[in-house]
N, C-alpha and C positions, 0 to 999 in steps of 0.2 A: 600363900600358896607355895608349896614347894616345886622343888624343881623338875622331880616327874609329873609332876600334876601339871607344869605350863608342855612340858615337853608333848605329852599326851594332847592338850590345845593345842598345839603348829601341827601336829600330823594328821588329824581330823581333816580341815578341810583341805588340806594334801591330798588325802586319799577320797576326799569329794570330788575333786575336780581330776584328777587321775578315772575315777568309776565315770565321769561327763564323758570325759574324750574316748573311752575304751566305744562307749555307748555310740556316740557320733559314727567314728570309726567301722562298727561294724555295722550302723546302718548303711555309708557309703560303700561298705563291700558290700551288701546288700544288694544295694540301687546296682554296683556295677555287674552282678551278675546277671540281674535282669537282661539288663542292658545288652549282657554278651549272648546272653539267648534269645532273646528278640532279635540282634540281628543274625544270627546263627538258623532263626526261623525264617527271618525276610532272605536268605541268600540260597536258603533251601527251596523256596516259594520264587524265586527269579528260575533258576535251572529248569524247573517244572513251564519254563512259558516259554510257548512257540514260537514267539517272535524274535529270540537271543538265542536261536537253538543254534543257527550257523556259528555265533561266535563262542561257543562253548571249547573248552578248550580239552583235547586228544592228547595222550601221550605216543609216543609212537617209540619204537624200536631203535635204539643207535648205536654207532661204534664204540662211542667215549663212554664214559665213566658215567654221563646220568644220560637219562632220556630226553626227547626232546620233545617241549610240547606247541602243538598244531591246531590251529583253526580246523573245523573241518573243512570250512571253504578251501583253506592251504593245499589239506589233504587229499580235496577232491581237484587240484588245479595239477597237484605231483602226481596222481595215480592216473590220470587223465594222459597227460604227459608221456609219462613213463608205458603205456597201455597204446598209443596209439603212432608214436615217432617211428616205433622201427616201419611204419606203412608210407612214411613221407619219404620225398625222393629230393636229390640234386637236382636240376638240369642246367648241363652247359650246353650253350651253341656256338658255335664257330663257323666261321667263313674262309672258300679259299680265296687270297688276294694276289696278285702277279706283283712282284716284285718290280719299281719302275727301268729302274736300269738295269738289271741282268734279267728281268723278263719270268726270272724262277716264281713258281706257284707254293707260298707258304698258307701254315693256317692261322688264321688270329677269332680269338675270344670276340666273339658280336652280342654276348650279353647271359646272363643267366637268370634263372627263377627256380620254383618248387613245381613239384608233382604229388602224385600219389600211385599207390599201388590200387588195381583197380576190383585186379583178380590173381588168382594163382597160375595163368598161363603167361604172367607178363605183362599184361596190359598195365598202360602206366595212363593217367587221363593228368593236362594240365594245361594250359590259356594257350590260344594261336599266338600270341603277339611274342609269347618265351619262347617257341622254333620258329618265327617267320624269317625267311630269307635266309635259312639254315642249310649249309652242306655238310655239315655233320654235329650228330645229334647224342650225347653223351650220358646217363642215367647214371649218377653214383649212389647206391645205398648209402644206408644206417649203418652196414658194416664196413663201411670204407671202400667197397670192390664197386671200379666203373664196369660200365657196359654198354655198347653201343646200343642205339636206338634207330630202328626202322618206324616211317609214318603209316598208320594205319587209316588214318583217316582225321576231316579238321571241317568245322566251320565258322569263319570269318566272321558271318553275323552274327555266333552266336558266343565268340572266342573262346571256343574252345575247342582241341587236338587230343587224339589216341594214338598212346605210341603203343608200341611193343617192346621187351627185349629175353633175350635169353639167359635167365639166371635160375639157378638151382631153387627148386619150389621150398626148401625152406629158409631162403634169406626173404623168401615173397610172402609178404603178410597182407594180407587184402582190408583196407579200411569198412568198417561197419556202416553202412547206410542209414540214417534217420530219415524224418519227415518233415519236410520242409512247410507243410502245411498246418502245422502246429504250433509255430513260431508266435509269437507276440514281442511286441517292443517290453523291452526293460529283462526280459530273458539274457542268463549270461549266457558267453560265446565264448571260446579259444580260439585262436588264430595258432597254427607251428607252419614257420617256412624258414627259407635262408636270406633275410635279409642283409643286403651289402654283400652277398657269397658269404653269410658268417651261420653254417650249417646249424639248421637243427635250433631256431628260435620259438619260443613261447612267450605269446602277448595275451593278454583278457581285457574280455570288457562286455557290451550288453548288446543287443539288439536295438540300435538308436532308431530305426523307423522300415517299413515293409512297403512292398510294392512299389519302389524307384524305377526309373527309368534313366537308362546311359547309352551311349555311342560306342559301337565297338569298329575294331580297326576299320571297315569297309562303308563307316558312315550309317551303317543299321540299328536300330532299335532296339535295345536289348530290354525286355520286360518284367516287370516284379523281382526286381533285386533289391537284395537285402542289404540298408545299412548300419555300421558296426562302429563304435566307437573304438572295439581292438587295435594296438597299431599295427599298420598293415603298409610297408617300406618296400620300395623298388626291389625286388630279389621275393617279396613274397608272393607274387602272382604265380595262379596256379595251384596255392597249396590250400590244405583242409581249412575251412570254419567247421568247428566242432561243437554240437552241445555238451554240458553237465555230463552228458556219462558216455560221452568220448563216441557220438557218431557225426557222421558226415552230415550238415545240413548246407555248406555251398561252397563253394568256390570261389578262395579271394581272386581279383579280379582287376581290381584299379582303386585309385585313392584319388581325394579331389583335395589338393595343396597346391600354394602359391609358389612353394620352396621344394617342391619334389618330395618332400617327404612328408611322413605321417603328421596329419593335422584334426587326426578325431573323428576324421570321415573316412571310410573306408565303404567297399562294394564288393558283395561276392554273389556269384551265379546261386540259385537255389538249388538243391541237390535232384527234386520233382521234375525240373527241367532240365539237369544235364543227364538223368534216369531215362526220361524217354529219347534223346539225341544220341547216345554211344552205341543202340543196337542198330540204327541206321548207320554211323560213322564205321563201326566194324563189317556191317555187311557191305556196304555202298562204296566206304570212303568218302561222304557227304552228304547233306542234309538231302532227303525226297521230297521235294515240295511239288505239289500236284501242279498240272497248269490249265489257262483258261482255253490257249492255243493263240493269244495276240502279241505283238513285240509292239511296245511303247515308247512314247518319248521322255527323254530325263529330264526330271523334273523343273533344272534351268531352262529346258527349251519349251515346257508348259506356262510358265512364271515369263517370258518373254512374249509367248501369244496373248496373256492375259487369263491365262484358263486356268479352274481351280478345278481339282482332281487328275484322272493319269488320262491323257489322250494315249488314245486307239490309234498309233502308227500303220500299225498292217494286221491282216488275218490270215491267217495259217490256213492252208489248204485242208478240209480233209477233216478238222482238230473240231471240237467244238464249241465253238465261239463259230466258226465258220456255218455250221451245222447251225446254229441255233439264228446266224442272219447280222451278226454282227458286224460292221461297217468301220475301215481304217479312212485315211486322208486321203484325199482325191482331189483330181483335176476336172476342171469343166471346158465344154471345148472352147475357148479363152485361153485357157490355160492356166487359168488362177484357180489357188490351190485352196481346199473347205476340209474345213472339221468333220471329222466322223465321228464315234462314239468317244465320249469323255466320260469315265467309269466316276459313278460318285457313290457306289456303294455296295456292298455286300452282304446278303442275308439284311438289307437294311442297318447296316453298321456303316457310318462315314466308310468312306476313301476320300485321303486330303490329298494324298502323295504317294509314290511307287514301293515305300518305304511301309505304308499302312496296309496296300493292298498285298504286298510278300508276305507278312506279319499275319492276317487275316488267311490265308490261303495256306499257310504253314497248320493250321488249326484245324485242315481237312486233311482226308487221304484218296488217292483215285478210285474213282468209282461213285464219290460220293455230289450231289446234283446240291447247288447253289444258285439265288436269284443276285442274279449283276444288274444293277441299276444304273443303266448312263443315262446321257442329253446328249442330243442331236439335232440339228437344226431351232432351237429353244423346244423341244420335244421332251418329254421324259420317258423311255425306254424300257421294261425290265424284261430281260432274258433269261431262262433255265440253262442252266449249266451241268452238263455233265464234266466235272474233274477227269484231266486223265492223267498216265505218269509223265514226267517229262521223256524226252528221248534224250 
């Protein structure tokens, strides 16, 4: 064999096993094309499902050089934000204090919280407990400009105050009103107030559970409040709980921590209830709670007799309670003193305590007639009632 003739043998299967791997090769590009379009298909087919649509991700508009991209959740937490802060308010209160040794009358800071804007005449609504014991009362907008605040009216039981103030109708943005009957647990919330005095905060978080019950300053009952996992810090009371698209559903209110601050729990009045209390707080300056026309005993001096429900101290002349034959505490000629009607109920709803029968009697208006169910003498009672207004 000559030497083209072996040279021609060594490049043969050279170029066999060169023609194997080409082959190889372009089937693994092959497979990897696939590959890239199946998942080019599976990431087209996620976008399309409802359940990852919050976390899709927005580009949005920015100063620098690229865009910036956004949850919508993100988007709907900054637009929410940005949409409803210029309605939230300052509040400082101050007190005047005399001076010990020179007797001079200065003012000093007694504590702050949040508000809101209510309306465009000035109404500003936020907690009794942020003006209690206030001699002067201070509103600073979103623009930076104070203004003094006059009371319009407050109730104790229900903590919550209207103020006034005078400022130019365009720094006065009035918050949007939701409906607080809508609510479900696991629904998100915003909280914006100034906690710490540090203006103009945004917290989130969900509706952790409905229809709570809390103590407001005067020891009363505060009913169907709403709790929030948002944090909600000493300086927030008074300001908005906000839904998803930026309306008012309550009024942060208090927080339950061992450390004074936010611990996961938070409390805000419902919007459905502080809705029906501001057109009485503006007309009145306080709650109108009908009455039955009896003055009772407090509840330690029931709890001392052994009695359960509100004893009938006295009957109001004239009122009706009186009218309908109701019977307060009395002397025998002895002179020892007997029980007269112990209310244990209304419309057939318990009465435990003086604190259930206000609650209950808050739910009427005068004019309107109720069955009061006491004991007397181990007797059971029921009486018609005609409500009247207080005087």
């Amino acid at each position: 064999m000559n030497q083209a003739s072996k040279q021609k043998g060594l490049r043969c299967p050279l170029m066999k096993k060169l023609i194997m791997k080409v082959k190889v090769f372009g089937s693994l590009s092959a497979l990897l094309l696939i590959a890239v379009a199946v998942l080019a298909t599976s990431v087209e087919n996620e976008s399309d499902n409802p359940a990852i649509v919050s976390d899709e991700l927005i580009q949005t508009s920015n100063t620098g050089l690229s865009p910036v991209q956004l949850t919508k959740d993100e988007n709907n937490n900054i637009q929410v934000f940005k949409n409803v802060s210029p309605s939230v308010v300052f509040v400082t209160n101050t007190q005047l204090r005399r001076q010990r040794f020179s007797l001079n009358v200065m003012e000093i800071p007694r504590g702050s919280g949040t508000g809101f804007v209510w309306d465009e005449s000035g109404l500003i609504i936020t907690n009794y407990h942020v003006i209690h014991g206030a001699n002067k009362i201070t509103i600073t907008l979103e623009s930076g400009n104070p203004y003094p605040a006059e009371v319009v009216g407050f109730a104790p039981e229900k903590d919550i105050a209207v103020l006034r103030i005078k400022a130019p109708n365009e720094q006065l943005q009035p918050i949007v009103l939701g409906d607080s009957s809508n609510l479900s647990v696991g629904r998100k919330v915003l909280a914006i107030g100034n906690p710490f005095a540090l203006d103009t905060t945004l917290t989130v978080g969900v509706v952790s559970a409905l229809g709570r019950e809390i103590k407001s300053t005067d020891n009363r009952t505060i009913k169907d409040v709403i709790q929030t996992d948002a944090a909600i810090n000493p300086g927030n009371s008074g300001g908005p709980l906000l839904n998803s698209m930026g309306e008012l559903i309550g009024v942060n209110t208090a927080i339950y921590s061992p450390s004074g601050a936010s611990a996961g729990i938070g409390f805000a009045i419902p919007i459905n209830t502080i809705a029906k209390l501001v057109p009485q707080l503006i007309e009145h300056g306080r709650i109108i709670r009908p009455v039955i026309g009896i003055e009772t005993l407090k509840d330690y001096q029931a709890r001392r007799l052994g009695v359960k429900g509100v004893v009938v101290f006295s009957v109001q002349d004239g009122l009706a309670a009186d009218a309908a034959g109701m019977v307060g505490l009395r002397y025998d000629n002895r002179g020892q003193l007997h029980l007269g009607d112990v209310v244990i109920a209304i419309n057939d709803a318990p009465v435990t305590n003086e604190d259930s029968l206000l609650s209950y009697l808050e739910q009427f208006k005068p004019g309107d007639e109720v069955k009061v169910t006491t004991i007397r003498d181990e007797k059971i009672y029921n009486y018609e009632v005609t409500l009247t207004k207080p005087n």
